[in-house]
N, C-alpha and C positions, 0 to 999 in steps of 0.2 A: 549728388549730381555733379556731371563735369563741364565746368564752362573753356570758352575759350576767349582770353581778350588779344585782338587786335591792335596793334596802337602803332600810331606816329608819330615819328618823333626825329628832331634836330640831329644829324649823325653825330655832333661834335659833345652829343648825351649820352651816347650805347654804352658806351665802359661803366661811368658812374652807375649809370641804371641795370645796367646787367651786373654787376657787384652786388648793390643793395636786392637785386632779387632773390639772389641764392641765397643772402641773410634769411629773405622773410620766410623760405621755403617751397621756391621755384625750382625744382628738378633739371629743367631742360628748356629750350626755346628755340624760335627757327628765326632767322634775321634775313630779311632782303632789302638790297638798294633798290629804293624804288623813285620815282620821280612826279610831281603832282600839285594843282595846287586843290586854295580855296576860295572862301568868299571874295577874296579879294584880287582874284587871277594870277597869285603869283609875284605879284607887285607887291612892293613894303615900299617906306615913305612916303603912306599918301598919293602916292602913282596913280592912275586911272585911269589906263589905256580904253578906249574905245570900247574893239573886240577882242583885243587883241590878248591872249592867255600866256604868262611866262611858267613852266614847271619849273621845281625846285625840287634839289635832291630832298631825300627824305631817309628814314631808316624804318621798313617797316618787321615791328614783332608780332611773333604768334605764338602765344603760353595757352596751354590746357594745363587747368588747376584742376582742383578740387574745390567748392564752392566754399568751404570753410575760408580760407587763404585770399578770396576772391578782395574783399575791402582793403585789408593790406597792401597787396598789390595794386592796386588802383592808386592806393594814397600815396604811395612808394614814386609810383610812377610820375604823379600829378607833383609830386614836391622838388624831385628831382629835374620834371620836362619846362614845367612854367617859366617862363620869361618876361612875362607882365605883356609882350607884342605880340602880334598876330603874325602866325605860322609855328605856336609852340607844339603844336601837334593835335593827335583825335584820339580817344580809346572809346572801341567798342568791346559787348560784351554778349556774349550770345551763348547760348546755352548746347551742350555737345550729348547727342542723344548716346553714344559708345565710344571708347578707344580700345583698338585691340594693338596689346606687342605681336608681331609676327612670330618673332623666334622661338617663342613662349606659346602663345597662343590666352596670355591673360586678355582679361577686358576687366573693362572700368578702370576703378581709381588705381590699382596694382598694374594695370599697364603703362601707367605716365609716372610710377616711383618707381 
């Protein structure tokens, strides 16, 4: 089965963490700048604005694996993202019913290799 993980994460991590992916056996990924917070509105140091929400750049990936590869990648990610503060980022994992190559016309796991 083919998953897809999600994750966010600190821009000033993309390079390191997209290096160590194509070690583990990440084929491909899509990157966007994205802006957002969390539990904590945005604020670091303890802040705690009222209502008030601050976004924070962010860098968000999207890998469709193969589920074999799926803990690697996660560990990959968690070792490289962590910062010990709050705003290290999220990975979600969600499960990908197909992927088809257009040009080809494969599906499944031969469409994302």
């Amino acid at each position: 089965m083919l998953r897809k993980i999600e994750c966010f994460i600190q821009p000033f991590k993309l390079d390191e963490v997209k290096n160590a992916l194509f070690d583990v056996g990440v084929e491909g990924m899509s990157i966007s700048d994205v802006r957002g917070f969390g539990k904590q509105r945005g604020y670091t140091n303890g802040g705690k604005p009222n209502r008030e929400v601050k976004f924070l750049p962010k860098i968000k990936m999207e890998i469709v694996i193969d589920e074999e590869i799926v803990d690697s990648v996660i560990k990959t990610i968690v070792k490289l993202t962590r910062t010990g503060e709050c705003g290290s980022g999220k990975i979600f994992v969600l499960p990908v019913e197909d992927a088809i190559r257009i040009r080809t016309e494969e599906s499944g796991k031969s469409a994302i290799i």
